[in-house]
C-alpha positions as CSV (number, residue, x, y, z in Angstrom):
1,X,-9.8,-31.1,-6.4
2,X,-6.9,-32.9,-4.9
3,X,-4.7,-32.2,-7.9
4,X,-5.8,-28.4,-8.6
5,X,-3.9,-25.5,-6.9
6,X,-4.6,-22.2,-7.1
7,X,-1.6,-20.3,-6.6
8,X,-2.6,-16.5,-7.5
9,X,-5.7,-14.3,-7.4
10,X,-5.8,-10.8,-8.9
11,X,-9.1,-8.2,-8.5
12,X,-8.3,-4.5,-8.7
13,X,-9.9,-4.4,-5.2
14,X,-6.7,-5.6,-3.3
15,X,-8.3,-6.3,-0.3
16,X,-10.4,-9.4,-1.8
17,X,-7.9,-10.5,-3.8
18,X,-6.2,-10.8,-0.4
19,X,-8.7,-12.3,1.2
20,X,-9.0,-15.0,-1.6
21,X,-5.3,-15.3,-1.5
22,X,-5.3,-15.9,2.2
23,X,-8.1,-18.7,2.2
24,X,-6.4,-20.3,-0.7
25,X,-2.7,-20.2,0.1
26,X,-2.3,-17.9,-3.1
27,X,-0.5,-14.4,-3.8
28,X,-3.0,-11.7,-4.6
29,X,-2.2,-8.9,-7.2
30,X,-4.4,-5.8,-8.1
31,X,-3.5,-6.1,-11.5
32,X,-4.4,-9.3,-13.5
33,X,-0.9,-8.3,-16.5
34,X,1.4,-8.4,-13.1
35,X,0.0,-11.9,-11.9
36,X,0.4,-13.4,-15.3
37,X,3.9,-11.9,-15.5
38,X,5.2,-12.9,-12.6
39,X,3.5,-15.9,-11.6
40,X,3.6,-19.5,-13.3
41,X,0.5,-20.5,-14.3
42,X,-1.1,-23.7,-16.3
43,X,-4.6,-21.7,-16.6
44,X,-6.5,-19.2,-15.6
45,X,-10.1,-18.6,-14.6
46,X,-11.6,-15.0,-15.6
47,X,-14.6,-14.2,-13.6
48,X,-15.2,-10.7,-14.1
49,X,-18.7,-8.3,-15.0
50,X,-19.9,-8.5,-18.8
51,X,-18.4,-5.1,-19.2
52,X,-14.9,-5.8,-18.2
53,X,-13.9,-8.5,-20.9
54,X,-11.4,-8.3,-23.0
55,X,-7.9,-7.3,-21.5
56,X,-7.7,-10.7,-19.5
57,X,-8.3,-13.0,-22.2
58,X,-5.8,-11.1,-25.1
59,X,-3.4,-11.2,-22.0
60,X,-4.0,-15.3,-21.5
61,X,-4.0,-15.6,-25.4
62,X,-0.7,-13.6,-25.5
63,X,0.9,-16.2,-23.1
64,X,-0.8,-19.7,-24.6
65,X,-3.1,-19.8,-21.6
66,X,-6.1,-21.8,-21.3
67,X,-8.7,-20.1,-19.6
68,X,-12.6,-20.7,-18.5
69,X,-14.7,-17.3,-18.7
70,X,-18.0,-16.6,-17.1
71,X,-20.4,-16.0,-19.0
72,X,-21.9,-13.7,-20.8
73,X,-18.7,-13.1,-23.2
74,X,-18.7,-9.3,-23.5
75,X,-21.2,-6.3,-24.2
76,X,-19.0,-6.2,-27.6
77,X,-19.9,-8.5,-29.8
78,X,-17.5,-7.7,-32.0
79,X,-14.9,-8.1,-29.4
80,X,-16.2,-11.3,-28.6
81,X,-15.8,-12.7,-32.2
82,X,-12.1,-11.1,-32.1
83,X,-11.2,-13.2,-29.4
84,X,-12.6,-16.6,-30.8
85,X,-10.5,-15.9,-33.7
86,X,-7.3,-15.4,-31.8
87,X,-8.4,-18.5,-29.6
88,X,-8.6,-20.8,-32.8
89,X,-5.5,-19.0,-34.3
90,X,-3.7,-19.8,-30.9
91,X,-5.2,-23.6,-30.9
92,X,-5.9,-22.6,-26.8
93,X,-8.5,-24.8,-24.7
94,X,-11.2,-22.4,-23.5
95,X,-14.6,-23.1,-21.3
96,X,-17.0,-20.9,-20.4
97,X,-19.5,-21.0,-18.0
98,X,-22.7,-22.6,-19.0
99,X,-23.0,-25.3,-16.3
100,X,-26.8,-26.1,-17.4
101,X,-25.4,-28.5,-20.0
102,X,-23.7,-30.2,-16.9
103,X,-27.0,-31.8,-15.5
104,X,-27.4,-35.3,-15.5
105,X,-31.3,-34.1,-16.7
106,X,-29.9,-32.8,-19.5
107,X,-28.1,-35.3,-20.6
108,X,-31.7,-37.6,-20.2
109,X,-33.8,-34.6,-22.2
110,X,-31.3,-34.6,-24.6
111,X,-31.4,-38.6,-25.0
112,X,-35.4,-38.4,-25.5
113,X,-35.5,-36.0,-28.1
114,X,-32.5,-37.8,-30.5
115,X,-35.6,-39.6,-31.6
116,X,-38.4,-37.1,-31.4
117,X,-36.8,-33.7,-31.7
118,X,-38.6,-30.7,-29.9
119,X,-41.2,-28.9,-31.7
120,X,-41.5,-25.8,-29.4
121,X,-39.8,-24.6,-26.3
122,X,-40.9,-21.6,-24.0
123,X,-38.1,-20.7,-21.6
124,X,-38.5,-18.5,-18.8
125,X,-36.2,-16.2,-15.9
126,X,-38.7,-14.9,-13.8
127,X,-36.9,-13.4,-11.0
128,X,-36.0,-10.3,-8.6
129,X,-33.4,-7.8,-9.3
130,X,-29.9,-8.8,-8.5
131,X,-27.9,-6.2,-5.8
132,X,-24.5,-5.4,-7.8
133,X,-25.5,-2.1,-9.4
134,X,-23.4,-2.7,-12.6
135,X,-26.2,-5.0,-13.4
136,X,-29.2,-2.5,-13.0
137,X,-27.1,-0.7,-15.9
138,X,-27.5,-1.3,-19.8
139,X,-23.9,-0.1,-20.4
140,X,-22.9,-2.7,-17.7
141,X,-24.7,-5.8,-17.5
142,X,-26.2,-5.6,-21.2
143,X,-29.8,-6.9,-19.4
144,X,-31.3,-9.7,-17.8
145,X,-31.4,-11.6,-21.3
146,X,-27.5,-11.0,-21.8
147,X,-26.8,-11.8,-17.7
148,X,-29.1,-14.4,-16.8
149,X,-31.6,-15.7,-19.2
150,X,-28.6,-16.9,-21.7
151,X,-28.7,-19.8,-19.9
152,X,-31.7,-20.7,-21.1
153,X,-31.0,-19.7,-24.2
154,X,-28.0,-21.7,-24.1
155,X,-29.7,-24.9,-23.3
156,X,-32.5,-24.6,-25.9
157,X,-29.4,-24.6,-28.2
158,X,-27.9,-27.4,-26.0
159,X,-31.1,-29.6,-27.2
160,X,-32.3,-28.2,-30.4
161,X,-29.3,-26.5,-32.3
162,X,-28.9,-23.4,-33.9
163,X,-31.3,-20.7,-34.1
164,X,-31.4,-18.8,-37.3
165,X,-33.8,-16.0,-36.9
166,X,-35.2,-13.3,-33.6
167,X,-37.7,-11.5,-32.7
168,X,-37.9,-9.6,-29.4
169,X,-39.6,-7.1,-27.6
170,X,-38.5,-5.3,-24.5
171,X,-40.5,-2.4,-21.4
172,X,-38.9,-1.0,-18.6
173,X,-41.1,0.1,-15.7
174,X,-39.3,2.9,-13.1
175,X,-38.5,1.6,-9.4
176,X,-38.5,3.3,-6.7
177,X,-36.2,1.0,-4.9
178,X,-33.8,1.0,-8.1
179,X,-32.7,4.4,-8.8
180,X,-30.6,4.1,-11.8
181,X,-31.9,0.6,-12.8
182,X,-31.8,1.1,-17.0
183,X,-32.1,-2.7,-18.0
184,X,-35.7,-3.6,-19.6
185,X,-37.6,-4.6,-16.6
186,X,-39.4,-7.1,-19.0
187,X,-38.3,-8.7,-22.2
188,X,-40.1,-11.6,-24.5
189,X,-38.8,-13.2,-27.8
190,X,-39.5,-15.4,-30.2
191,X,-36.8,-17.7,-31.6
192,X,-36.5,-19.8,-34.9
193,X,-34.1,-22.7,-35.4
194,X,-32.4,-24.0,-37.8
195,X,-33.8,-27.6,-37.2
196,X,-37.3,-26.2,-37.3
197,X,-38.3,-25.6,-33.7
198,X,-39.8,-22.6,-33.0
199,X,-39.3,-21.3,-29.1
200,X,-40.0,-18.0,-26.8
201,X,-39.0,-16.7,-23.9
202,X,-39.8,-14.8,-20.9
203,X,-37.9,-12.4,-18.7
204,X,-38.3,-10.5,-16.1
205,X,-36.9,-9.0,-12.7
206,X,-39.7,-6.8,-11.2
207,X,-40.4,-9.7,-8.3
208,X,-38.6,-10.2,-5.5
209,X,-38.0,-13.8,-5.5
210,X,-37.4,-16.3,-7.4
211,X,-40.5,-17.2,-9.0
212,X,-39.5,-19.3,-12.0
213,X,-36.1,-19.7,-14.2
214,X,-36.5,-23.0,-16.5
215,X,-36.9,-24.7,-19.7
216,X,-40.4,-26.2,-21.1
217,X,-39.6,-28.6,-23.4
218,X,-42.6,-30.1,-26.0
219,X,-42.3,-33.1,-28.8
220,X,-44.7,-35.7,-30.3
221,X,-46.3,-37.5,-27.1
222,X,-44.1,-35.6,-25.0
223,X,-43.4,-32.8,-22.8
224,X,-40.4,-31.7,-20.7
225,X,-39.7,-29.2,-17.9
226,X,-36.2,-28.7,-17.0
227,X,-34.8,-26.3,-14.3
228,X,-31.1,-26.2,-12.6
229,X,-32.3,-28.7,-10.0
230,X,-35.2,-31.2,-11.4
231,X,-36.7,-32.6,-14.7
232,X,-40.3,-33.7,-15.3
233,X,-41.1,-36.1,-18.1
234,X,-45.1,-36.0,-19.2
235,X,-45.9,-38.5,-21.4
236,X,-49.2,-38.7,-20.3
237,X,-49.1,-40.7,-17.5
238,X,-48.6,-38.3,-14.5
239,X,-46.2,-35.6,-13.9
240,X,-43.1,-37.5,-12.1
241,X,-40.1,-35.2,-11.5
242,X,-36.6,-36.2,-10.9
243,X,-34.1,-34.2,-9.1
244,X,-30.4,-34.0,-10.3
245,X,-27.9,-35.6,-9.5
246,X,-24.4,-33.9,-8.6
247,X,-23.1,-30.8,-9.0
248,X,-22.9,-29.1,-12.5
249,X,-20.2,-26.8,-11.8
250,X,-17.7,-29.2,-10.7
251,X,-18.5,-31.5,-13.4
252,X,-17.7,-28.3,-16.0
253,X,-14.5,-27.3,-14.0
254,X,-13.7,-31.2,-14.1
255,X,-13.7,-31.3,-17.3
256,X,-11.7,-28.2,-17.9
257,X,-9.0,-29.2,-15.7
258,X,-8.8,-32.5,-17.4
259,X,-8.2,-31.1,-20.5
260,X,-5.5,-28.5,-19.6
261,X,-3.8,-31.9,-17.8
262,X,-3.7,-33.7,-21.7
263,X,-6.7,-35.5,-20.2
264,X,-9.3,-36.1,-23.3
265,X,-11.0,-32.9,-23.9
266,X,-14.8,-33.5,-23.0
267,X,-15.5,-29.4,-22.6
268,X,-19.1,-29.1,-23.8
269,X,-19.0,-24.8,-24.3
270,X,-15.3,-24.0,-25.4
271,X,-15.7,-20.4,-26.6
272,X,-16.3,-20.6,-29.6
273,X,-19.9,-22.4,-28.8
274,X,-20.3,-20.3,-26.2
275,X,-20.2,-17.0,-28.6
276,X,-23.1,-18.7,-30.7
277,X,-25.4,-18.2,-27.8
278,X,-23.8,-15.2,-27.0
279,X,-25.0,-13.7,-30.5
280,X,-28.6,-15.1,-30.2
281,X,-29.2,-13.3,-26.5
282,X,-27.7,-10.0,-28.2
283,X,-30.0,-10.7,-30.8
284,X,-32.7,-10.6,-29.0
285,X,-31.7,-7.1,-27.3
286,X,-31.0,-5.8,-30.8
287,X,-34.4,-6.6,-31.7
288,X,-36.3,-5.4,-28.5
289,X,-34.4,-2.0,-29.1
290,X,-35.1,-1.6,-32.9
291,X,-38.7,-3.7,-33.2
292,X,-37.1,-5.5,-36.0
293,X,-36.7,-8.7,-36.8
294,X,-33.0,-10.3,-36.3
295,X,-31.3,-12.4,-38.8
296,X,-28.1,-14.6,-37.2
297,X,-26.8,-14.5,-40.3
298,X,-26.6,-10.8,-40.7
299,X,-25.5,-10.7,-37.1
300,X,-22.7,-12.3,-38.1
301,X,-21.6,-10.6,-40.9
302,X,-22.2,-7.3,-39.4
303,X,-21.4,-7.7,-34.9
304,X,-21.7,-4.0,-34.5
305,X,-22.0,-3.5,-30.4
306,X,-25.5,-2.9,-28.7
307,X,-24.3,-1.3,-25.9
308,X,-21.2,1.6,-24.9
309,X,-19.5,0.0,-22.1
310,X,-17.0,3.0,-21.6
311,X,-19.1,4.8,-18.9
312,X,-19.7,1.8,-16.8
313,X,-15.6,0.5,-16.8
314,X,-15.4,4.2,-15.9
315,X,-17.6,4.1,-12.9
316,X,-16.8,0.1,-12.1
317,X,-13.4,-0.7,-12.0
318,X,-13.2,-4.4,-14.1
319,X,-12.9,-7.4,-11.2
């Protein structure tokens, strides 16, 4: 973006914050409080692991800076809903990462079912194990429902609202190939809304490839399949698909930028939406673990966290 610099980058490993730095133009710090002190900044962009939130966003809030997170929020949900509150107390413009409701297919899903809302969903995130060993770990990643499937969580919500009640169970099979791999190696739920659709969804990341990471979307006289790249519309009359058009992420970035600049503010997951998906994919771990049924609304008046991130900062310095 010709009117976007970035003038610092910050990582605790100093040699890619210097590499960064170098193919950028930036300075590079290993310590994110000494680049916000000694750098002027308009915003900042905090893509670190799920178990390393927290310090960088108090820091931004301390200072009035916007920031876009990735992603999911935190392990903590409690620390999560701490920093919404700060963020609406400070008035600060957030984004986080949820690109999905960036597609132009979205936007034409979304425009079908004004007038015929979805019924049922079934979303899925059928895949192989990612490399970075913090995500193998519980304690780390929080699992492939807190990593990678809130996306599809996010865009259920993105279409149908908000979902009131959970119900999830979880296996984990031993690997091999993954020593140390703690995550459920297979998860399913079963998700109420408030609007009256009724959805599940499917994880897992025993393949190794891709196999299928998507949306399936069903109304009256209609049916809907969404993934990050295509849309097909059934209405009973073949099985067209659509791929999208543009990119996602630099419509979401756009849109951040422009609203840091004064520009209107068209952000479509400031935080504070984000963290209502973040609750229903910690829900659905909550459940899995316990083999109860998850309420939102007890979630929210009781975010105790799922998951002890102390042991993984300890072993995986925060990026």
């Amino acid at each position: 973006m010709d009117d976007v610099r970035i003038v610092a980058v910050a990582d605790p490993d100093r040699s890619r914050a210097d590499d960064a730095a170098r193919r950028f133009g930036a300075q590079s710090f290993s310590d994110h409080a000494a680049m916000l002190d000694e750098v002027e900044l308009d915003a900042v962009y905090i893509c670190v692991p799920p178990f390393a939130h927290g310090d960088a966003e108090r820091a931004c809030i301390a200072r009035g800076l916007p920031f876009f997170v990735e992603k999911p929020l935190s392990l903590d949900l409690a620390l999560a809903e701490e920093i919404a509150a700060e963020v609406e107390r400070a008035g600060l413009i957030t984004a986080v990462g949820y690109h999905w409701r960036y597609l132009d297919t979205v936007d034409e899903a979304r425009a079908l079912l004004a007038g015929n809302p979805a019924q049922l969903m079934t979303g899925f995130w059928l895949d192989q194990t990612p490399p970075p060993q913090w995500w193998w770990r519980d304690d780390a990643s929080g699992g492939q429902v807190v990593e990678q499937a809130t996306h599809i969580i996010d865009l259920a919500r993105f279409l149908s609202g908000d979902v009131t009640e959970v119900f999830g169970l979880a296996s984990h099979r031993e690997r091999a190939d993954f020593q140390g791999l703690t995550v459920p190696t297979a998860t399913t739920a079963t998700l109420r809304f408030a609007s009256g659709t009724i959805a599940n969804l499917a994880a897992t990341c025993l393949l190794r490839w891709n196999h299928r990471v998507g949306l399936h979307v069903f109304a009256d006289a209609l049916a809907i399949e969404i993934t990050d790249h295509d849309i097909m519309i059934d209405t009973g009359q073949g099985r067209p698909v659509r791929h999208a058009q543009g990119d996602p992420v630099w419509r979401e970035d756009r849109d951040f930028i422009d609203a840091v600049q004064g520009r209107e503010n068209r952000i479509r997951c400031p935080y504070a939406e984000a963290l209502e998906t973040h609750r229903v994919a910690l829900a659905v771990s909550k459940s899995a673990a316990s083999g109860a049924l998850v309420t939102m609304e007890v979630l929210r008046s009781n975010p105790q966290p799922f998951f002890r991130p102390s042991a993984a900062q300890d072993a995986h310095p925060a990026a």
